[in-house]
C-alpha positions in Angstrom: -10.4 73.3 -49.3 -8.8 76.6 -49.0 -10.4 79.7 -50.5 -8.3 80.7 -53.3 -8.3 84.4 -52.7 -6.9 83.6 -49.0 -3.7 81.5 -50.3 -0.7 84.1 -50.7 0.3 84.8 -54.3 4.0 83.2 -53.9 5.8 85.4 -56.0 5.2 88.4 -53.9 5.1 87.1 -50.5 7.8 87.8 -48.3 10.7 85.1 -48.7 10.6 81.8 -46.3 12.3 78.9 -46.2 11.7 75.6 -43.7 13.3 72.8 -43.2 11.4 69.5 -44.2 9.4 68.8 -41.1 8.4 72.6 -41.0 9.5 73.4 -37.5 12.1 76.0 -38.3 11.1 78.9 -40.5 13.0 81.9 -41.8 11.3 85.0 -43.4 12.9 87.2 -45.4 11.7 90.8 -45.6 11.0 91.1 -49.2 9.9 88.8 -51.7 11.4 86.5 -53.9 12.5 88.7 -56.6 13.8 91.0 -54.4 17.2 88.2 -54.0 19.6 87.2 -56.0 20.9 84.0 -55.2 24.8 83.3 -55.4 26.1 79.6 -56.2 29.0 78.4 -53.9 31.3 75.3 -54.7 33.2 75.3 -51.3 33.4 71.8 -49.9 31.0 72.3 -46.9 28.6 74.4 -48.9 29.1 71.3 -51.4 28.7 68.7 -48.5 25.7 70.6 -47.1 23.7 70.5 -50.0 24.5 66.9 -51.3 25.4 68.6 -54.2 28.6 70.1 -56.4 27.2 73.5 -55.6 24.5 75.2 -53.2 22.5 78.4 -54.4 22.6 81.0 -51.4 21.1 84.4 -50.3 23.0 86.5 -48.5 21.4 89.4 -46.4 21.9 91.3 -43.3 21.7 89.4 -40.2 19.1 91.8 -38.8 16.9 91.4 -41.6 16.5 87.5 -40.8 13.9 86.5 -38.5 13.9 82.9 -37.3 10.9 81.3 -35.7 11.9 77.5 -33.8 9.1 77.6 -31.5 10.1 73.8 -30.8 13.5 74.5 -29.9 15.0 72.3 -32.5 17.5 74.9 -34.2 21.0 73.5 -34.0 24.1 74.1 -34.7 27.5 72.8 -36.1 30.9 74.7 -36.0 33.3 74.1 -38.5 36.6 74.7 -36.6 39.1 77.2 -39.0 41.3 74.3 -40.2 38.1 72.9 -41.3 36.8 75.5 -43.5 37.3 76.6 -46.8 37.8 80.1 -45.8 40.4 79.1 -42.8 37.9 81.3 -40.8 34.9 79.9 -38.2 31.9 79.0 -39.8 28.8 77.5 -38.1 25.8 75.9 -40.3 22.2 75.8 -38.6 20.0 72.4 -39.4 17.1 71.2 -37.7 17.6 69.1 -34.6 14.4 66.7 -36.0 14.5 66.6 -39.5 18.4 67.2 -40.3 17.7 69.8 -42.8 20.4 72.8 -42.9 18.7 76.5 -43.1 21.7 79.1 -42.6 25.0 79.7 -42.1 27.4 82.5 -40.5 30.6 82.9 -41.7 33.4 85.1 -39.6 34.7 86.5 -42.7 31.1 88.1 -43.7 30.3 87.9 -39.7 26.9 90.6 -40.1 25.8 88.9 -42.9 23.5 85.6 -42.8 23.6 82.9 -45.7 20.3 81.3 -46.1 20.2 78.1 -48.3 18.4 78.9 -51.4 17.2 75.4 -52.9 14.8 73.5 -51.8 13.9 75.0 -48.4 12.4 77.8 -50.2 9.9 75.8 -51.8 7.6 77.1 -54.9 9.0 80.4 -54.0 12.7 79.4 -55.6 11.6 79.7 -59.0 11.1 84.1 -58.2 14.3 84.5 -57.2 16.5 86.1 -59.7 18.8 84.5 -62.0 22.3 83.6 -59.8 25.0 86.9 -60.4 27.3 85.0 -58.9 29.3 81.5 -58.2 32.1 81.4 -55.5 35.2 78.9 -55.1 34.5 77.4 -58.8 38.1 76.1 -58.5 36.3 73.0 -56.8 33.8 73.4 -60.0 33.4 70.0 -61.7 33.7 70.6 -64.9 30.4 68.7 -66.8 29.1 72.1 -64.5 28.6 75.0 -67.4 28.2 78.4 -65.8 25.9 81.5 -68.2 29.1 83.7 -69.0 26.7 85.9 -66.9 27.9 84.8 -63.5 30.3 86.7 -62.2 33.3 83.9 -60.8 35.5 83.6 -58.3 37.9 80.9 -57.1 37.9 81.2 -54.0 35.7 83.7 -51.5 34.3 87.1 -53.1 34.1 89.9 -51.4 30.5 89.8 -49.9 28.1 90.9 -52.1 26.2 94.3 -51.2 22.6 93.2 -49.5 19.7 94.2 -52.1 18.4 97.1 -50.7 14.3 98.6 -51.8 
């Protein structure tokens, strides 16, 4: 068994998500209270997540570093007719376990989405309360938002990245 004092205190590690069969990892710079996550309805986001909604970080592409040291990182382009936004946007899922871990968007093109839900493990529950929800015109409507969250039918403009 692991020494307790050696296991990394969760809440103030630096932010990663996997996929399922841990062969893709992303690491956030800063940990998970740093992020506010931001809840999209858009169909793919929707379709992606197996859900009515997906909770997403977004933050500079440069900020994201991506280990695959398997090569299994793939990708899926969603042609402009096919989108939401009417713009190119490509989701990232690993090649072995099917898990999706990111997406770029033209629209927000030096900005990285990284799936906020159950990638990021025990770390999740850090994150800060959503601010915001995005296309809730495809909202089903058992969903109750906290008159909190900031809405928008379709695409916001892209949130400012947290900075320190």
């Amino acid at each position: 068994m692991a020494d307790p004092s050696q296991i990394p205190d969760p809440s103030t590690s630096p932010l990663t998500a996997t996929c399922a069969c841990g062969a893709i990892t992303l690491t956030l710079p800063h940990p998970p209270s740093h992020y506010t996550p931001n809840l999209c309805f858009c169909n793919t986001c929707a379709m992606g997540s197996s859900s009515s909604y997906q909770p997403n970080i977004v933050l500079p592409t440069s900020e994201l570093k991506i280990s695959d040291p398997q090569g299994v990182l793939k990708a899926y382009e969603l042609g402009k007719k096919d989108s939401d936004l009417g713009l190119r946007k490509i989701k990232y899922f690993c090649g072995t376990c099917g898990v999706g871990t990111h997406s770029w968007i033209e629209a927000i093109a030096e900005l990285t989405v990284v799936k906020a839900g159950g990638t990021l493990g025990e770390q999740r529950k850090y994150l800060k309360p959503p601010a915001r929800a995005i296309y809730v015109k495809y909202k089903p409507d058992h969903i109750i938002l906290d008159e909190s969250i900031e809405q928008f039918t379709a695409m916001s403009p892209p949130p400012k990245p947290a900075t320190v």
